[in-house]
C-alpha positions as CSV (number, residue, x, y, z in Angstrom):
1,X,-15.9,18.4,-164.9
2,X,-12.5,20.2,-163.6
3,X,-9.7,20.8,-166.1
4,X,-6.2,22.5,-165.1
5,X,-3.8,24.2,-166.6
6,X,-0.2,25.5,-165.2
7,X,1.5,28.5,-166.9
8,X,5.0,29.4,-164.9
9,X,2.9,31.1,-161.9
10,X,-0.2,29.6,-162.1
11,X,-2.6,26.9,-161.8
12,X,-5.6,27.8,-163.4
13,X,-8.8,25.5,-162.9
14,X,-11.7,25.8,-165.0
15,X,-15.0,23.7,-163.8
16,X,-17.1,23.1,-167.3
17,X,-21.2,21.5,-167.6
18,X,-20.4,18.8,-169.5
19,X,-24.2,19.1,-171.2
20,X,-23.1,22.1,-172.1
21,X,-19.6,22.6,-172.6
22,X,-19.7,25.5,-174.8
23,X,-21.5,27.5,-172.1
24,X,-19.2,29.9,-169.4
25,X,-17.7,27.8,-166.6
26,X,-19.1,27.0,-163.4
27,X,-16.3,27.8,-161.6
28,X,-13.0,28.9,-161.9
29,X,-10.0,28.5,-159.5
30,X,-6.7,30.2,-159.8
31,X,-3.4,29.7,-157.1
32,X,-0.2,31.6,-157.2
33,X,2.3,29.2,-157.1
34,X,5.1,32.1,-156.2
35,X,2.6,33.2,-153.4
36,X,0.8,30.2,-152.4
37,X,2.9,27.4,-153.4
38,X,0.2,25.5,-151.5
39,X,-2.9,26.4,-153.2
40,X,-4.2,27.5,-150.1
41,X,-5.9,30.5,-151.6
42,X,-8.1,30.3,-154.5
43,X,-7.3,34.1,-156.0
44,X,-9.8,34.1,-159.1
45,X,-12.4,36.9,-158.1
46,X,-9.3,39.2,-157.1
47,X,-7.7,38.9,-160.9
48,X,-10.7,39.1,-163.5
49,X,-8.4,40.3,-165.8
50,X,-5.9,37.2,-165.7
51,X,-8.9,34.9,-165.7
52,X,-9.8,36.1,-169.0
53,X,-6.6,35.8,-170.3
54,X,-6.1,32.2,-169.1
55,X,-9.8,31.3,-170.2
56,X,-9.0,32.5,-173.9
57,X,-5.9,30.5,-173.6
58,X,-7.5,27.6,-172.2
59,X,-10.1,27.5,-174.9
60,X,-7.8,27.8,-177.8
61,X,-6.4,24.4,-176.6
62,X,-2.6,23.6,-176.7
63,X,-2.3,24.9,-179.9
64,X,-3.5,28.6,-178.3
65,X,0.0,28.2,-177.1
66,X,2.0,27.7,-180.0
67,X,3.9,30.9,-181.6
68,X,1.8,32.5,-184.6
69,X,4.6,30.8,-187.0
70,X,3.5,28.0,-186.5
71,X,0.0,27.9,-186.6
């Protein structure tokens, strides 16, 4: 199953097992919105390190988001 997320610049798709969610995604898609407004180009192999920062955010859920105050 697909899940997106949007941060100012990007769209960041994460595609899960749904047996097994707690194992590493399938597949992971990732468009520049500044550069591709179309999502044209998936860009994920070309920024590993961005796609482990949006994973850790993705997994910590929408509270992953919130400031450390108020957490």
């Amino acid at each position: 199953m697909g899940y997106a997320m949007r941060t100012d610049r990007y769209r960041f798709v994460v595609w899960k097992d749904t047996a097994n969610p707690d194992a590493p995604p399938l597949f992971v898609e990732l468009y520049d919105h500044e550069t591709d407004p179309t999502e044209t180009v998936n860009i994920a192999e070309e920024e590993p390190g961005l796609i482990a920062e949006l994973l850790s955010q993705f997994d910590a859920g929408w509270r992953g988001v919130l400031p450390a105050s108020a957490n």
